[in-house]
N, C-alpha and C positions, 0 to 999 in steps of 0.2 A: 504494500500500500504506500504511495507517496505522501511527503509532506503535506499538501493542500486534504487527500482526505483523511488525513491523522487528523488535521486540525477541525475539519467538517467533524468528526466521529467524538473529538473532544465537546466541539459548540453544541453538539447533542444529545452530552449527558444529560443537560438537565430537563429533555421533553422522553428520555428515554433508554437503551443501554441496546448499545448495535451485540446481536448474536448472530450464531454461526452455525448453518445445521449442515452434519455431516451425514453423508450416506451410511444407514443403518445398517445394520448385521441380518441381513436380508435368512437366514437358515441356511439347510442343507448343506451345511458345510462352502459356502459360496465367498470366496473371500473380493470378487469383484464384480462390476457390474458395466454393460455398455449403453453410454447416455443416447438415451431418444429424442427427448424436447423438452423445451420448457414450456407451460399453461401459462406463466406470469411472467412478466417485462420490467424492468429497474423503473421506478415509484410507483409501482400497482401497492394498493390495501389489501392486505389478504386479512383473513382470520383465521383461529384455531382449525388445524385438521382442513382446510382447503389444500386442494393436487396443489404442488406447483412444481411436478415434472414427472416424466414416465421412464425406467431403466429397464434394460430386458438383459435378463441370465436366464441359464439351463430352460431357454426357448421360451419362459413366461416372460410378457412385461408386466410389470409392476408399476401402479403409478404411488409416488409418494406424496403424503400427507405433510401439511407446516405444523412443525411442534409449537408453531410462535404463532401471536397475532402482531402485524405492525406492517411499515414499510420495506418495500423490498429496496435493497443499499447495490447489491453487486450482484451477479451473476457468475457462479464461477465454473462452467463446465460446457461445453461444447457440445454440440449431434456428434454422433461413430467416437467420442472420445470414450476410455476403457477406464473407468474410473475404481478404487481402490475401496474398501469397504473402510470407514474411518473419516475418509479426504472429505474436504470441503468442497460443498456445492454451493449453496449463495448466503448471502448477508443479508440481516432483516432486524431493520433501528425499531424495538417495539416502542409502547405508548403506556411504560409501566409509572414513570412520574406523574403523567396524569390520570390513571388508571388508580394508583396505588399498588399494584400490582410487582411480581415477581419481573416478571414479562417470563419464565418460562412455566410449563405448563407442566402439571404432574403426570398426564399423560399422552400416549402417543397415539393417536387412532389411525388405521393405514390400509392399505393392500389391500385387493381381495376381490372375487365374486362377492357382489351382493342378493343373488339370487340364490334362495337357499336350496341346499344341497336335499336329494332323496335321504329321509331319514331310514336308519337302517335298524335292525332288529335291537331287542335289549334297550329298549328306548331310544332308540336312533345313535347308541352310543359305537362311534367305527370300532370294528375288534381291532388287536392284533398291535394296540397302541397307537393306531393313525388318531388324527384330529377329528372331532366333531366336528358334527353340522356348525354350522355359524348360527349362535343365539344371543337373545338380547344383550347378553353380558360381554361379550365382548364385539357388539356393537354391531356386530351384524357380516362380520366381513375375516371373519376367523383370526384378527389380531389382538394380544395381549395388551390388557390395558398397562402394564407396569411401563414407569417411566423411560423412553429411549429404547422401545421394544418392537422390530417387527420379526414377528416368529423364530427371533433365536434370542441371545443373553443381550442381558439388559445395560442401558448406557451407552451404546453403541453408537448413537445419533451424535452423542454430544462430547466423544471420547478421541484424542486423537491416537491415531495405531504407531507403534515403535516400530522402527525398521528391524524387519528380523535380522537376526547373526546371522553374519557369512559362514555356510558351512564348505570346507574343504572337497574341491570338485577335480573330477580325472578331467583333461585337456579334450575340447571338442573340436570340431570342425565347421567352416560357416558356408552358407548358399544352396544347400544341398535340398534336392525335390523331397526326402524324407522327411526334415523339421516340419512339414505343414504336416504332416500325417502320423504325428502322436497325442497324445489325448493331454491337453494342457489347459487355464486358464486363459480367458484375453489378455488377462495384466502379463502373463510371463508368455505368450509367443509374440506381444506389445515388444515388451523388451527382450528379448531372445534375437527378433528382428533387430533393432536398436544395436545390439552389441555384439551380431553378426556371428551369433552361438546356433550349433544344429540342435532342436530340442531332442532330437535320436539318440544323443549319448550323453541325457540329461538324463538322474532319476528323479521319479516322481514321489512324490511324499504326501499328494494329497488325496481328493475320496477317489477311489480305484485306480489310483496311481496315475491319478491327472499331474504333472507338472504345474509348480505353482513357482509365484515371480521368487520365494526365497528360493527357491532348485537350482534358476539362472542364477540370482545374486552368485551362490556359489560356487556356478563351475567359470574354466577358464577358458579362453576363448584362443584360440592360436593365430588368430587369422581380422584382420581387420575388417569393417564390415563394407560393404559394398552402397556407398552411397552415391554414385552416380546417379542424377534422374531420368525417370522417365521421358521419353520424345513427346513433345505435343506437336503431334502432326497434324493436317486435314482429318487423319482417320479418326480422332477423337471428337465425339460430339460434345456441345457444348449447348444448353438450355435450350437456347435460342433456336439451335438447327434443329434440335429434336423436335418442339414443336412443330417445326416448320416443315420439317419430315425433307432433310436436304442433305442427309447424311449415308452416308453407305454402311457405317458401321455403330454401336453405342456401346461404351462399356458400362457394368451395375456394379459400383463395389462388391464384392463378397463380405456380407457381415449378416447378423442377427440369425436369423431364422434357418438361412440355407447355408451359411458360414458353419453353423453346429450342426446341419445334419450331414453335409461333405463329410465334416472329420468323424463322426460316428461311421458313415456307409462304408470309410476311406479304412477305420480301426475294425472293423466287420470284414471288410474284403481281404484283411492283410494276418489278420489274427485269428480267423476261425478256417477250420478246415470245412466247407459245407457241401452238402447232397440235397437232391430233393426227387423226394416223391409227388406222386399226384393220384386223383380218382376220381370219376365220374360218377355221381348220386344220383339215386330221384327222390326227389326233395314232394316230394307231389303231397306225400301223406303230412309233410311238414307243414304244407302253407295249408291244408284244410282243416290241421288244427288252430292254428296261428288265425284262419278265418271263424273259428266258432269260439277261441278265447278273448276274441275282439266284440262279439256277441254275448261275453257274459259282466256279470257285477265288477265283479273278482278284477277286471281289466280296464273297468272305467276310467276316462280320463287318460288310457296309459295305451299306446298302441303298440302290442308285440310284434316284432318285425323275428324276419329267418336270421338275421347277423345276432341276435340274443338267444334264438332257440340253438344256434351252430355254438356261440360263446357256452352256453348250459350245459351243452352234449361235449366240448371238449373240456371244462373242467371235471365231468364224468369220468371222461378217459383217463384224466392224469392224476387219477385216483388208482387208475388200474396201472397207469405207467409213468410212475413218479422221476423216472430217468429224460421224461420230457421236461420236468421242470426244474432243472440242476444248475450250475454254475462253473464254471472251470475257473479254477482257483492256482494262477499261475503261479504269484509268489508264495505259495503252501504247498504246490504239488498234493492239491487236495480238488477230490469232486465234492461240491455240493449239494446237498439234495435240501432241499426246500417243501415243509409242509403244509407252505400256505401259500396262493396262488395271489400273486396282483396282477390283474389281467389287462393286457394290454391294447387300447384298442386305437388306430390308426386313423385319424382323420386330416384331411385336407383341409387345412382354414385357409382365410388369405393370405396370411405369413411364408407359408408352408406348411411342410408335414407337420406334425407335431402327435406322439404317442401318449397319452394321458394314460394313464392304469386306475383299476377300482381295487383297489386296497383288498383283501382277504376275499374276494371271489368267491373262492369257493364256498362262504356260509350264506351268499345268498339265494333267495327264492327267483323260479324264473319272472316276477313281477316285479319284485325289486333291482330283477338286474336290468329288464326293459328301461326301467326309469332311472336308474346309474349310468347307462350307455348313451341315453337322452342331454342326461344333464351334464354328462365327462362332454359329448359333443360339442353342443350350444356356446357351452363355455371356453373350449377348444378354436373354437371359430368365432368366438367375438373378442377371442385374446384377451381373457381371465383366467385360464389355466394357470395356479400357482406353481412354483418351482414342485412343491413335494406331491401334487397331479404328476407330474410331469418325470417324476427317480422312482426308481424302486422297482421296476415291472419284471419279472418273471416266465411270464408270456406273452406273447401277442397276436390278434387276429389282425389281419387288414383285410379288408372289403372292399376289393377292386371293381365288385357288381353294380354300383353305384354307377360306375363310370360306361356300363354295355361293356366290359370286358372279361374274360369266358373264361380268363386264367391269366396267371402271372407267375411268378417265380420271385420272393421278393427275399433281400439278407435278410439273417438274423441278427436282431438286435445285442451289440454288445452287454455282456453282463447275463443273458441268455442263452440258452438250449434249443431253441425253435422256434418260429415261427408259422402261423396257419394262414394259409391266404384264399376267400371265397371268394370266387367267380357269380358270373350273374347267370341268374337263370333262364333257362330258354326251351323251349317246346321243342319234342325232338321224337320220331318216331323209335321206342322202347319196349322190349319183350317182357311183358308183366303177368306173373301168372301162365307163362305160356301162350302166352297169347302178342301177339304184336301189335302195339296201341300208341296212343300221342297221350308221352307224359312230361311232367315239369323235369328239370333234372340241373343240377353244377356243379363244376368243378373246384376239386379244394385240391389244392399243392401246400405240401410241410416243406421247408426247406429249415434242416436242420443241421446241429454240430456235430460231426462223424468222430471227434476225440470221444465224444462220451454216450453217443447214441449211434446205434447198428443200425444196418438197414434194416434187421427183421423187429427192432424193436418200433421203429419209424414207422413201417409197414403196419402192423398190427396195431399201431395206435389210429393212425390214419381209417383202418377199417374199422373199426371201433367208433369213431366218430361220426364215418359213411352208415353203420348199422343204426345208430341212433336216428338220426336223422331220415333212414327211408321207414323206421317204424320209431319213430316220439314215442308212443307213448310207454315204450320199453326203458324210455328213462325214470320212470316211478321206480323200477325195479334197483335205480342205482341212488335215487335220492334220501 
């Protein structure tokens, strides 16, 4: 800050006391965040718990909440800038001399869907230690009222972060096509780039051996980093021509949304060994129940689709075949096995992909998962999915039928065993009963991890899940 507003910040002790809110401790282990926008402009009036910006990690954005009511003093943080958990974001002179007032507020109200979530059995209480629904008590949006709190430890807002110790690092190499294709922070492949480090022969220290900015702090770098810049030729568009549609070429940053599923598909394609199967159903006796439970009480308000009756029938199977729902445990040289399912289900927002999971799966009713799958969507595609939506999953369907496509072949998500992907359905002459007739019928492809799942084990689940589905109601026998 320069002389002129030291002296400004002094002349306005006495209508008030300039603070400084920093970026919260967002959870899930998240130590950064990448700035989206600011809602407020230098001398806007905010008050308490008004947005005045939107951050997006682990593919949710977040908008945050003002801990302060007053004016806004500075602005400190840029679009696409990769901002540190701790760092300051803007300046805001409250109105606590004429107020009487503290100017800061005892609590933090923040984040979140405000449409509340399908409550689930046990009084709506999530198993398996996930968060509740969002209730009046905490305002409606699933954050903690304690002071400086968005769903991790508290103080965070208001706290500044110490630079970690440099830990002692084996000699890397810089420029190489691999650094983009390890599983890192924004803040440490930020600077990784910067100091011209491969993150390839960086280790990783943070959740599933993501590279974190202390990893680089301490390795060394052999090599200077390459800052020549880029050419600005014709071939780069610029506003102007884009509108104007007078460009041959446009390039789109890579960040947010397609930035983190690259490096997931990139750590999928390089890290698991995979196969896949596939199988043609007929799904026929499926949708004529799915039409008479649409027809009953039991269903009001709630419309069961095939992607919840296939979700039902495959947490079925992985009951019978719990090697589909495992984990390859590289720094243990341990398989996991997993007795609780968070199911993962794939939706197209306008960001991008984004895999929201429903927490413990498998204890739900086929009624409440129709309307888990509804609300994981909705929210999925208006870009309210919070970060801990968004970790944890164990399986996944994606439902490629939406799109009139008959079949796919899709990775499996890192951290995962499998994934199931439904094709759409389509009217197909079909031998039923011996007889040769026009039935519904689609295709499902597993595309699975071959370290810890065989192909008879693959096979057998996959028909397990085809058997449900050409006779439902043989899933009572498994519920």
């Amino acid at each position: 800050m320069d002389d002129d507003a030291r002296a400004d910040e002094g002349r306005a002790a006495d209508t008030g006391e300039i603070l400084e809110f920093r970026l919260p401790d967002l959870g899930e282990g998240l130590t950064d965040a990448e700035f989206q926008n600011w809602t407020v402009a230098v001398g806007d009036e905010i008050t308490l718990n008004q947005t005045i910006a939107e951050v997006e990690t682990a593919k949710a954005v977040v908008a945050l909440p003002s801990p302060f009511a007053g004016t806004v003093v500075e602005l400190l943080a840029e679009p696409g800038e990769t901002i540190d958990v701790g760092a300051p974001l803007l300046r805001i002179r409250t109105a606590a001399a004429e107020s009487g007032a503290e100017g800061r507020p005892s609590v933090l109200v923040g984040y979140g869907p405000s449409e509340e979530r399908p409550s689930r059995r046990r009084g709506g209480q999530r198993s398996g230690g996930a968060a509740a629904p969002p209730t009046e008590a905490s305002g409606g949006n699933g954050m903690s009222y304690e002071s400086g709190v968005i769903g991790g430890s508290p103080g965070a807002a208001a706290r500044t972060v110490a630079e970690p110790p440099a830990r002692g690092g084996e000699p890397v190499r810089a420029g190489t096509a691999e650094s983009q294709r390890v599983a890192a922070t924004p803040g440490a492949r930020k600077l990784a780039r910067e100091l011209g480090i491969d993150l390839w022969y960086v280790a990783g220290s943070g959740p599933d051996g993501a590279v974190t900015v202390a990893d680089v702090r301490g390795a060394v770098p052999v090599s200077e980093p390459d800052t020549r810049e880029r050419g600005t030729g014709d071939e780069v568009a610029t506003a102007g021509q884009r509108a104007a549609g007078s460009v041959r070429e446009e390039r789109t940053p890579i960040a947010g949304v397609r930035k983190r599923t690259a490096e997931a598909m990139v750590t999928s394609a390089r890290t698991i060994p995979q196969a896949d199967t596939s199988i043609t159903v007929d799904v026929t006796a499926s949708l004529e129940l799915l039409e008479h439970l649409r027809a009953t009480r039991s269903f009001e308000g709630i419309t069961p689709t095939l992607l919840a009756l296939v979700a039902k029938s495959v947490l079925a199977a992985l009951a019978e075949f719990p090697v589909l729902n495992t984990f390859w445990d590289e720094a243990n040289a341990e398989i996991v096995t997993r007795h609780y399912v968070n199911l993962g289900i794939a939706v197209a927002a306008p960001r991008g992909l984004l895999v929201p999971n429903i927490k413990d799966a498998q204890t739900l009713s086929l009624r409440e998962l129709c309307r888990e799958i509804g609300w994981l969507a909705r929210t999925a595609r208006d870009g309210r999915a919070g970060p801990a939506d968004l970790r944890g999953g164990t399986f996944t369907i994606s439902n490629v039928g939406v799109f009139g496509v008959e079949s796919g072949t899709p990775l499996v998500n890192p951290g995962e065993a499998a994934i199931l992907c439904l094709g759409s359905v389509v009217k197909r002459p079909w031998v039923f009963r011996d007889e040769l007739t026009i039935r519904s019928v689609a295709t499902l492809t597993l595309s699975f991890d071959h370290r810890m799942i065989d192909g008879e084990a693959a096979a057998r689940f996959l028909v397990t899940v085809a058997g449900l589905l050409e006779d439902p109601l043989t899933l009572l026998a498994r519920i």
